[in-house]
N, CA, C and O atoms as CSV, one atom per row, in Angstrom:
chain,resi,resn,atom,element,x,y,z
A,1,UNK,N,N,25.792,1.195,-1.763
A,1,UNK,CA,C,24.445,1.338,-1.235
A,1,UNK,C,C,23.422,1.301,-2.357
A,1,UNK,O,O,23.596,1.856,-3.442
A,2,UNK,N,N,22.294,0.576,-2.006
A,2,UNK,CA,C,21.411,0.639,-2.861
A,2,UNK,C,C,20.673,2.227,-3.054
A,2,UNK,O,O,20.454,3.057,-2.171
A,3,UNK,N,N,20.281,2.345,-5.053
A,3,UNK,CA,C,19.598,3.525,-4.836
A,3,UNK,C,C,18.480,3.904,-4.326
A,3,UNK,O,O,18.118,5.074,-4.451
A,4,UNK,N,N,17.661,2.897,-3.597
A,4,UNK,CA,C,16.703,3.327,-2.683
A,4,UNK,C,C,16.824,4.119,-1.618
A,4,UNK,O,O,16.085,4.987,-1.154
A,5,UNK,N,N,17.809,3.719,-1.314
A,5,UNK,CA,C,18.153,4.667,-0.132
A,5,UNK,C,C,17.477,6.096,0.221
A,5,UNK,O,O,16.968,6.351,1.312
A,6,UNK,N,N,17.549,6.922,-0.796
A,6,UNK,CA,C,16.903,8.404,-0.450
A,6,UNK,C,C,15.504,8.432,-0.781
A,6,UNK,O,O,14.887,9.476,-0.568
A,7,UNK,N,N,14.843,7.316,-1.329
A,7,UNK,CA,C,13.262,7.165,-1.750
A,7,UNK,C,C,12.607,6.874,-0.500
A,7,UNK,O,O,12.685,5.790,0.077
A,8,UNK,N,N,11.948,7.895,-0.095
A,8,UNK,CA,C,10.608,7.690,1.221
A,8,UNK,C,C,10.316,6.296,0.839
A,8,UNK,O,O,10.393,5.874,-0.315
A,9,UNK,N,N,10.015,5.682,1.760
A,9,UNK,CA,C,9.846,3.940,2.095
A,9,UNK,C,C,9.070,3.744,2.853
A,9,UNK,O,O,8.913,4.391,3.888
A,10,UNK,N,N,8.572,3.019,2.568
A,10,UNK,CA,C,7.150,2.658,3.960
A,10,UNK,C,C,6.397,1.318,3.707
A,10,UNK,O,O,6.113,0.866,2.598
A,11,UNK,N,N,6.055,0.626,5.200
A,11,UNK,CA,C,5.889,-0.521,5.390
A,11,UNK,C,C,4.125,-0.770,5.759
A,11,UNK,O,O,3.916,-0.433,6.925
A,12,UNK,N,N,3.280,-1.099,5.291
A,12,UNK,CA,C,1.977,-1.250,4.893
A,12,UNK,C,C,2.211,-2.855,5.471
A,12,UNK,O,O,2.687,-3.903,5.036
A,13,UNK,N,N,1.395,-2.230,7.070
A,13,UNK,CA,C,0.470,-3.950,7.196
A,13,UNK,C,C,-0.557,-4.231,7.299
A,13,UNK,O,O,-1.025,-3.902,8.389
A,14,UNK,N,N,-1.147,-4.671,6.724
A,14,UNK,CA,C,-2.492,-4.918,6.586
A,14,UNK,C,C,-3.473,-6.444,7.457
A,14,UNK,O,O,-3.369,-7.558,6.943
A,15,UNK,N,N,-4.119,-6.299,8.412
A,15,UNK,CA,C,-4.413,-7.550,8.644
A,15,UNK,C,C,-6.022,-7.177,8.727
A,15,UNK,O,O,-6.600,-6.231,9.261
A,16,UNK,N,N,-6.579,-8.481,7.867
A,16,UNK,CA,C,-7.499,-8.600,7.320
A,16,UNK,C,C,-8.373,-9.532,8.065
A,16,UNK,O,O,-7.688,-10.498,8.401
A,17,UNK,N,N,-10.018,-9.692,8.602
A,17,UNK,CA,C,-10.776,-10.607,7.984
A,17,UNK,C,C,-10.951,-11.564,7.225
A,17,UNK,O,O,-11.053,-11.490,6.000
A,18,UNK,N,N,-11.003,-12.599,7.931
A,18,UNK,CA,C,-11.194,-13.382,6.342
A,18,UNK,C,C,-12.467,-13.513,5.533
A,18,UNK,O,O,-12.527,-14.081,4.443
A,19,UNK,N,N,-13.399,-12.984,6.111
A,19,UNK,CA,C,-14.596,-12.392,5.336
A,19,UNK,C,C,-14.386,-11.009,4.339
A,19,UNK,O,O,-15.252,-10.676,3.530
A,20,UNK,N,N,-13.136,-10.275,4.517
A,20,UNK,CA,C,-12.939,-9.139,4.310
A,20,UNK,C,C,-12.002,-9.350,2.724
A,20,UNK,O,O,-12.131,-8.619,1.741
A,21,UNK,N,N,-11.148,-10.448,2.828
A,21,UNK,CA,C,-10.127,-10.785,2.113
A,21,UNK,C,C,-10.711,-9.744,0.449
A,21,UNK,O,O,-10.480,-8.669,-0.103
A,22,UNK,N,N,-11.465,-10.848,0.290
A,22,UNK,CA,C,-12.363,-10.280,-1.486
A,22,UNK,C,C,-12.408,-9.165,-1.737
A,22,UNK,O,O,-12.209,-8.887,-2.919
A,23,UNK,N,N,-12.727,-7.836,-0.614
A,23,UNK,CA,C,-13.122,-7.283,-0.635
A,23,UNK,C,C,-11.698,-5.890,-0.939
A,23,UNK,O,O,-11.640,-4.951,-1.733
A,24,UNK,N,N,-10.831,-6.352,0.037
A,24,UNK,CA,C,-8.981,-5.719,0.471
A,24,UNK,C,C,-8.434,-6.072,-0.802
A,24,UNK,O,O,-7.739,-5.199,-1.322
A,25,UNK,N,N,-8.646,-7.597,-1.693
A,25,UNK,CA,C,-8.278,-7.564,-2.964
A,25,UNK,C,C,-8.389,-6.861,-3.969
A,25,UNK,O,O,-7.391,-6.574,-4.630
A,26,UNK,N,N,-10.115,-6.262,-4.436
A,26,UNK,CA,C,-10.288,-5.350,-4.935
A,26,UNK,C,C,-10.258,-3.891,-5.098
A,26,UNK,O,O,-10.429,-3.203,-6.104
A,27,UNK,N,N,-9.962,-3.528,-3.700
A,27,UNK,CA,C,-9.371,-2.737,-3.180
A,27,UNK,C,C,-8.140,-2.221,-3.864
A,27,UNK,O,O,-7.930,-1.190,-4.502
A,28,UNK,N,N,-7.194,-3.512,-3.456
A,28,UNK,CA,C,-5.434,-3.504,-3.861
A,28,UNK,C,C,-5.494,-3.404,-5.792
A,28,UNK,O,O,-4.846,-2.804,-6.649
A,29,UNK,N,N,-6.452,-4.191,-5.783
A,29,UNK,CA,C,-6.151,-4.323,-7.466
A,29,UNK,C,C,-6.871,-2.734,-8.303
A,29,UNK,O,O,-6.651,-2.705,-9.514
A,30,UNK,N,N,-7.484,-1.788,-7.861
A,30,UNK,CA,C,-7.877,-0.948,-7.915
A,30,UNK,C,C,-6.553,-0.077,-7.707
A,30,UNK,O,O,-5.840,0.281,-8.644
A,31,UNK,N,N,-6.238,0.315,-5.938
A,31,UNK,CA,C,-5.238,1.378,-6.015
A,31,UNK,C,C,-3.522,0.914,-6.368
A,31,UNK,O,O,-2.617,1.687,-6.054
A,32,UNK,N,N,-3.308,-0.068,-6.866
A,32,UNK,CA,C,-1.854,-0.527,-6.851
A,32,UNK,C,C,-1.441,-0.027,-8.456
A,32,UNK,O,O,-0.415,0.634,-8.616
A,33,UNK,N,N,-1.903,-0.220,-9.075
A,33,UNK,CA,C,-1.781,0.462,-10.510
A,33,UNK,C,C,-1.485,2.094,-10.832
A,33,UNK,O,O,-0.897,2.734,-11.704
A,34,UNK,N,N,-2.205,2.362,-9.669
A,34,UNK,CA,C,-1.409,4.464,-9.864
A,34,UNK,C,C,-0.620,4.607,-9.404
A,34,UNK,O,O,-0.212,5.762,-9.526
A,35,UNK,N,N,0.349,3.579,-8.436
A,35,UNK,CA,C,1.961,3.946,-8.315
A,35,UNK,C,C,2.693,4.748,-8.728
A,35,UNK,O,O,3.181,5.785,-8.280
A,36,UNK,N,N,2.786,3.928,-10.108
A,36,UNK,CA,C,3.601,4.607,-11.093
A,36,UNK,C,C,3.472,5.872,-11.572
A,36,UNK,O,O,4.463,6.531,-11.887
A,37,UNK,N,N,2.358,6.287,-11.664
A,37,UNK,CA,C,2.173,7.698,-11.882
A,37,UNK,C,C,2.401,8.602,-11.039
A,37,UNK,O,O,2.146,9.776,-11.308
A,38,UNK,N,N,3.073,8.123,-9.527
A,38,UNK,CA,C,3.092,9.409,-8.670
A,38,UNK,C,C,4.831,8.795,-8.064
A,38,UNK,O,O,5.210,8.683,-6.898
A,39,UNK,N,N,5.471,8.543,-9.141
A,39,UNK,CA,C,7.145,7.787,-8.830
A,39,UNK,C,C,7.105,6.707,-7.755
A,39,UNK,O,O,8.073,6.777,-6.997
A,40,UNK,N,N,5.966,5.412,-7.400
A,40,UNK,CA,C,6.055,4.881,-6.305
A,40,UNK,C,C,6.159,3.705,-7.070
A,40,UNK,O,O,5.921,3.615,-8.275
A,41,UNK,N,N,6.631,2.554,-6.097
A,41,UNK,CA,C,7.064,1.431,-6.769
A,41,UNK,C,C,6.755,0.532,-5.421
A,41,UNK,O,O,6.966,0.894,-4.263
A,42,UNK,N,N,6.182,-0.777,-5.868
A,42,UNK,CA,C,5.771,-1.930,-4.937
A,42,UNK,C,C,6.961,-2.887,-4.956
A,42,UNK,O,O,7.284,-3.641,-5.874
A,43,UNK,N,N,7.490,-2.735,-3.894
A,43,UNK,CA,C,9.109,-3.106,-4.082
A,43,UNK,C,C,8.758,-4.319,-3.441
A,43,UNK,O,O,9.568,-5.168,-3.813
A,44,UNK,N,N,7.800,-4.883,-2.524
A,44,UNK,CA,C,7.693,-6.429,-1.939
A,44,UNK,C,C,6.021,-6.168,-1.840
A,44,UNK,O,O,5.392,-5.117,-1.717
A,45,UNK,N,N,5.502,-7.801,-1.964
A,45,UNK,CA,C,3.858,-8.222,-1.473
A,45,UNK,C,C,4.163,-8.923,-0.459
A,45,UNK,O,O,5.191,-9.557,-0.698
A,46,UNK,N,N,3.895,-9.052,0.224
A,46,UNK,CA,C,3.833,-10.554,0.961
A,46,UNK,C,C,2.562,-11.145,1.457
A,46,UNK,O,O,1.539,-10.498,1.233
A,47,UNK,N,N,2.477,-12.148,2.027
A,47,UNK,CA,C,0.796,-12.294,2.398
A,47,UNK,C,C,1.179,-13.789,2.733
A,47,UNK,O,O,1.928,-14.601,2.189
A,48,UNK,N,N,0.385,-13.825,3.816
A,48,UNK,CA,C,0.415,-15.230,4.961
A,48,UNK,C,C,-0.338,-16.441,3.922
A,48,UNK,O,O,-0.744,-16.208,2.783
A,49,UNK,N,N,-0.398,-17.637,4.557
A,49,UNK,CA,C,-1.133,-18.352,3.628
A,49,UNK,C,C,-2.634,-18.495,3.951
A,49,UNK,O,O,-3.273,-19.400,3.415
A,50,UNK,N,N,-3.131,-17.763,4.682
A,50,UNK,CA,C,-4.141,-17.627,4.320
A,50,UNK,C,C,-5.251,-16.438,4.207
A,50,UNK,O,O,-6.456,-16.380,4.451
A,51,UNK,N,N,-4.303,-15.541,3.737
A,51,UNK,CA,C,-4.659,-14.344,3.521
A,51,UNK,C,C,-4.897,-13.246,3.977
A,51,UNK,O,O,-5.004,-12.322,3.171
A,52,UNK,N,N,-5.061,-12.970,5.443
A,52,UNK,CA,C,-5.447,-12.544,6.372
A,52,UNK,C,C,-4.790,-11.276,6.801
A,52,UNK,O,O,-5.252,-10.265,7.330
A,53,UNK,N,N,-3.158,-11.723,6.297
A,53,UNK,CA,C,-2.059,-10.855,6.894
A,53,UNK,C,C,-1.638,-10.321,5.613
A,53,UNK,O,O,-1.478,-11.275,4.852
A,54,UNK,N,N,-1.393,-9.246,5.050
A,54,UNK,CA,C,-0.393,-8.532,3.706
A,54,UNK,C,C,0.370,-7.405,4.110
A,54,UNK,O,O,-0.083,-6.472,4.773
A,55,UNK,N,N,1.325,-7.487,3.774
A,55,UNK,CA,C,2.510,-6.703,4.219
A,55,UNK,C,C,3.225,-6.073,2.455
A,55,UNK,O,O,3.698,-6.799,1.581
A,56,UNK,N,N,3.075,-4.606,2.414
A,56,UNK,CA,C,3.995,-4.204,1.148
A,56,UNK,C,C,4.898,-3.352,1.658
A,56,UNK,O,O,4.719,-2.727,2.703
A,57,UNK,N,N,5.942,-3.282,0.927
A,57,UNK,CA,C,6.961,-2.560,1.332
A,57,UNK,C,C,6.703,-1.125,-0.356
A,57,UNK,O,O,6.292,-1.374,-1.489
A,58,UNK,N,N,6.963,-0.354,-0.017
A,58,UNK,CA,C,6.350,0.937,-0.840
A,58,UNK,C,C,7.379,1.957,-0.846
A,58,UNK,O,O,7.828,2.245,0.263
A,59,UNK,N,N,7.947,2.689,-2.054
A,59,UNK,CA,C,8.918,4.019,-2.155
A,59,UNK,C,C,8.379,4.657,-3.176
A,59,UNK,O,O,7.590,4.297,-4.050
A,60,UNK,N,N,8.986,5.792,-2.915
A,60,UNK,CA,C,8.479,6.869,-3.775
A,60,UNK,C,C,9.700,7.859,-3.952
A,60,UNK,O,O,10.679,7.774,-3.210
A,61,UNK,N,N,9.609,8.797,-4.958
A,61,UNK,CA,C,10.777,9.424,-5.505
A,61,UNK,C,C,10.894,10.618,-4.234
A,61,UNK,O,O,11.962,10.896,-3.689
A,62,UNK,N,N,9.933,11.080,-3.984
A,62,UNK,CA,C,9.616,11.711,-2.573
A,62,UNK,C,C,8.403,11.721,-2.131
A,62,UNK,O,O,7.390,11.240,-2.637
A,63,UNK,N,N,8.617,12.566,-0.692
A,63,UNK,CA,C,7.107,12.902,0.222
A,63,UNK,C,C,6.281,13.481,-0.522
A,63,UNK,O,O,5.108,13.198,-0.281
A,64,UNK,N,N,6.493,14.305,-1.473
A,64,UNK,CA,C,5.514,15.056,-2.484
A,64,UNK,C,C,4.670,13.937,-3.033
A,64,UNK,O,O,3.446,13.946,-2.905
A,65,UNK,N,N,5.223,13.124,-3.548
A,65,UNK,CA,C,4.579,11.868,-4.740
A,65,UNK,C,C,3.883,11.376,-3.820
A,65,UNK,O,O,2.669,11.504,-3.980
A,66,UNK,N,N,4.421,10.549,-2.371
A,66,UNK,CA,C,3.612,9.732,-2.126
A,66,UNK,C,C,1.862,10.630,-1.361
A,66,UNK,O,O,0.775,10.069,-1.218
A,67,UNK,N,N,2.191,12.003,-1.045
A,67,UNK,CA,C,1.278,12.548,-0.441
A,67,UNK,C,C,0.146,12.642,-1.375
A,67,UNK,O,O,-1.047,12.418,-1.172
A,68,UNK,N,N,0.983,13.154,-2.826
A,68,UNK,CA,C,0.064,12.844,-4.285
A,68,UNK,C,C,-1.197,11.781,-4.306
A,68,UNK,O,O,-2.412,11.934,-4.434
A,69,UNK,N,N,-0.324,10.605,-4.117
A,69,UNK,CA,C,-0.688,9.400,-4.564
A,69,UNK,C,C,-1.703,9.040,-3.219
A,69,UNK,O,O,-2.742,8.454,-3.525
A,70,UNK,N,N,-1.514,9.311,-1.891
A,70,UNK,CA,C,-2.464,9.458,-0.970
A,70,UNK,C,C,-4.062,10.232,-1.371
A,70,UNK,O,O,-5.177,9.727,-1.246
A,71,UNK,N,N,-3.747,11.429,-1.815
A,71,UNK,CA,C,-4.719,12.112,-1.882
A,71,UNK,C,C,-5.413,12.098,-3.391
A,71,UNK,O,O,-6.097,13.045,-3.780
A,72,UNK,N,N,-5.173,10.978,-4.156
A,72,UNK,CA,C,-5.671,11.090,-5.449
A,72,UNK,C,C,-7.056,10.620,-5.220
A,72,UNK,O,O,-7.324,9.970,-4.210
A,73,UNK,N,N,-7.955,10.920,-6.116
A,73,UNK,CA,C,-9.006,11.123,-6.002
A,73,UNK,C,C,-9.534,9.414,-6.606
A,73,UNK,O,O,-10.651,9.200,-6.134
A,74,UNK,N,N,-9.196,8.567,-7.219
A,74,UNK,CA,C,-9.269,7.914,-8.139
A,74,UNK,C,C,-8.862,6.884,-6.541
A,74,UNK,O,O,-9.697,6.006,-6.324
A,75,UNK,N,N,-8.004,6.949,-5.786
A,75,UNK,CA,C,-7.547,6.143,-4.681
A,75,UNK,C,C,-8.592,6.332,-3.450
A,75,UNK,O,O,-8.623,5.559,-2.492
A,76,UNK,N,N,-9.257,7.215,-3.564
A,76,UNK,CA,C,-9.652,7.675,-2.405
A,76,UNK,C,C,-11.040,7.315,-2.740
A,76,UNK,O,O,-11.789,7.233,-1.767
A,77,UNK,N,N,-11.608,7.055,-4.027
A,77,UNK,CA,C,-13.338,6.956,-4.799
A,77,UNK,C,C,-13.046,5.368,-4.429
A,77,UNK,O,O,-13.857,4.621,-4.976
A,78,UNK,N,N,-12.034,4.685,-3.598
A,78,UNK,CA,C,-12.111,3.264,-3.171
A,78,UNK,C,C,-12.516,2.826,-2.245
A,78,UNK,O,O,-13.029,1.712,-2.135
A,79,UNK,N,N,-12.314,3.853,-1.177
A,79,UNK,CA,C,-12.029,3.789,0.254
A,79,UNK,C,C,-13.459,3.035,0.658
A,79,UNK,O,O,-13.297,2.320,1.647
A,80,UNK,N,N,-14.396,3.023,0.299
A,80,UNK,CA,C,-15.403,2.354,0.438
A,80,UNK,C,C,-15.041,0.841,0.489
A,80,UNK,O,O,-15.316,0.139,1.462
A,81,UNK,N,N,-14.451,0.420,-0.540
A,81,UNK,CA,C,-13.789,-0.908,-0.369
A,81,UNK,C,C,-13.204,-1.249,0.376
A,81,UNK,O,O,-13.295,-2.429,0.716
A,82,UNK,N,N,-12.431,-0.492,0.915
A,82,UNK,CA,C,-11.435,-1.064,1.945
A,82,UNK,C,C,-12.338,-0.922,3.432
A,82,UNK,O,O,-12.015,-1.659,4.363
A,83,UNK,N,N,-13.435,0.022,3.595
A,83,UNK,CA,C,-13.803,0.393,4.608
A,83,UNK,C,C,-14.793,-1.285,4.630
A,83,UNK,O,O,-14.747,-2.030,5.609
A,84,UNK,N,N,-15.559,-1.581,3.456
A,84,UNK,CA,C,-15.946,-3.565,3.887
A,84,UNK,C,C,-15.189,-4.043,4.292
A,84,UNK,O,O,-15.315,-4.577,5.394
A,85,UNK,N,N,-14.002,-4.085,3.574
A,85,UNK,CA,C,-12.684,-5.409,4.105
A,85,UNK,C,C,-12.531,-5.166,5.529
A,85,UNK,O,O,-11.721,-5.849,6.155
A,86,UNK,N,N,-13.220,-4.264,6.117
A,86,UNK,CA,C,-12.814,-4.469,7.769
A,86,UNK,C,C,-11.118,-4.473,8.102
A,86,UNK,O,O,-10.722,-4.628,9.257
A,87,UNK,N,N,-10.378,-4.325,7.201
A,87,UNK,CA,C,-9.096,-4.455,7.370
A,87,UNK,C,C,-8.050,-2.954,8.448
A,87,UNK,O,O,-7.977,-1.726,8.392
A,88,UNK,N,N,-7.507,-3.953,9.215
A,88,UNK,CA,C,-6.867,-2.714,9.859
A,88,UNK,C,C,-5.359,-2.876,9.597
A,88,UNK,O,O,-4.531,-3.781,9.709
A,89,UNK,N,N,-5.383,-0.993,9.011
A,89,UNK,CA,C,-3.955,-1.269,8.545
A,89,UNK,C,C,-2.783,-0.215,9.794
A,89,UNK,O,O,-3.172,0.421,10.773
A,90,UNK,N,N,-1.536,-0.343,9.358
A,90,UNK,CA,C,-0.773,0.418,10.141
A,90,UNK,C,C,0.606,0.789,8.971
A,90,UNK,O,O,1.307,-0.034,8.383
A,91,UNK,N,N,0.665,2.107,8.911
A,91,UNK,CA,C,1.722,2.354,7.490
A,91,UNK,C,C,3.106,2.992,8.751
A,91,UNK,O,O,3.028,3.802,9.674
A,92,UNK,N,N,4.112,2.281,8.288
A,92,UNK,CA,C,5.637,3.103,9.056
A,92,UNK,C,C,6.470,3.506,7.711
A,92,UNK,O,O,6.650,3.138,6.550
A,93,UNK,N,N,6.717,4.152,8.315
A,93,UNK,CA,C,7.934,4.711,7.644
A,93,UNK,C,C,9.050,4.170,7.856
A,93,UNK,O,O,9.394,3.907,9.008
A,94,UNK,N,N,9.731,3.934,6.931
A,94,UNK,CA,C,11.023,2.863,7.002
A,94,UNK,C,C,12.054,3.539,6.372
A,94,UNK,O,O,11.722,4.185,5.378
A,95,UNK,N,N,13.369,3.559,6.737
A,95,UNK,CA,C,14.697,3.512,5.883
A,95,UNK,C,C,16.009,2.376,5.927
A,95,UNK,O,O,16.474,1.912,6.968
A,96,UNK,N,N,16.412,2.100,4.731
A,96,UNK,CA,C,17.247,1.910,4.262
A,96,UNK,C,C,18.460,1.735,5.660
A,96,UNK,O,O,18.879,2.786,6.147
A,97,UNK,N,N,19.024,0.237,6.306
A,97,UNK,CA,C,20.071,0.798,7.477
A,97,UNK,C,C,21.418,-0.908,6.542
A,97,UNK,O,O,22.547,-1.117,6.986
């Protein structure tokens, strides 16, 4: 079995505007970089071809980290960004079958 297995996992879909796109980018390129500091790792991107749709697949060492990494302040001084991109997202929780 892979060691992901016991790492909280979760599936981030994002579907976007395409007026919004620029906006969900800067966004991503802003909060995707503090991962690492709260044990989380961007284990897949995906994204349609024309941008609209992004899908990440996301783990963390646990629920502690990722709740961390939710509530950081530095992630959250974004939310403005994401609130232009018009983007509506939906996060599941996923495991390992």
């Amino acid at each position: 079995m892979s060691h992901q297995t016991n790492r909280p996992m979760f599936v981030l879909i994002a579907r976007i505007p395409k007026e919004g796109v620029a906006d969900f980018r800067a966004y991503e390129d802003a909060v995707l970089p503090l991962l690492p500091e709260f044990n989380g790792r961007l284990e897949r991107r995906l994204r349609n071809s024309d941008d609209t749709v992004e899908v990440h697949i996301v783990s963390f060492a646990s629920d502690v980290d990722f709740q961390n990494y939710r509530n950081d302040p530095r992630r959250m001084a974004q939310a403005e960004l994401l609130g232009k991109s018009s983007a509506k997202l939906e996060l599941l929780p996923m495991a390992d079958v």
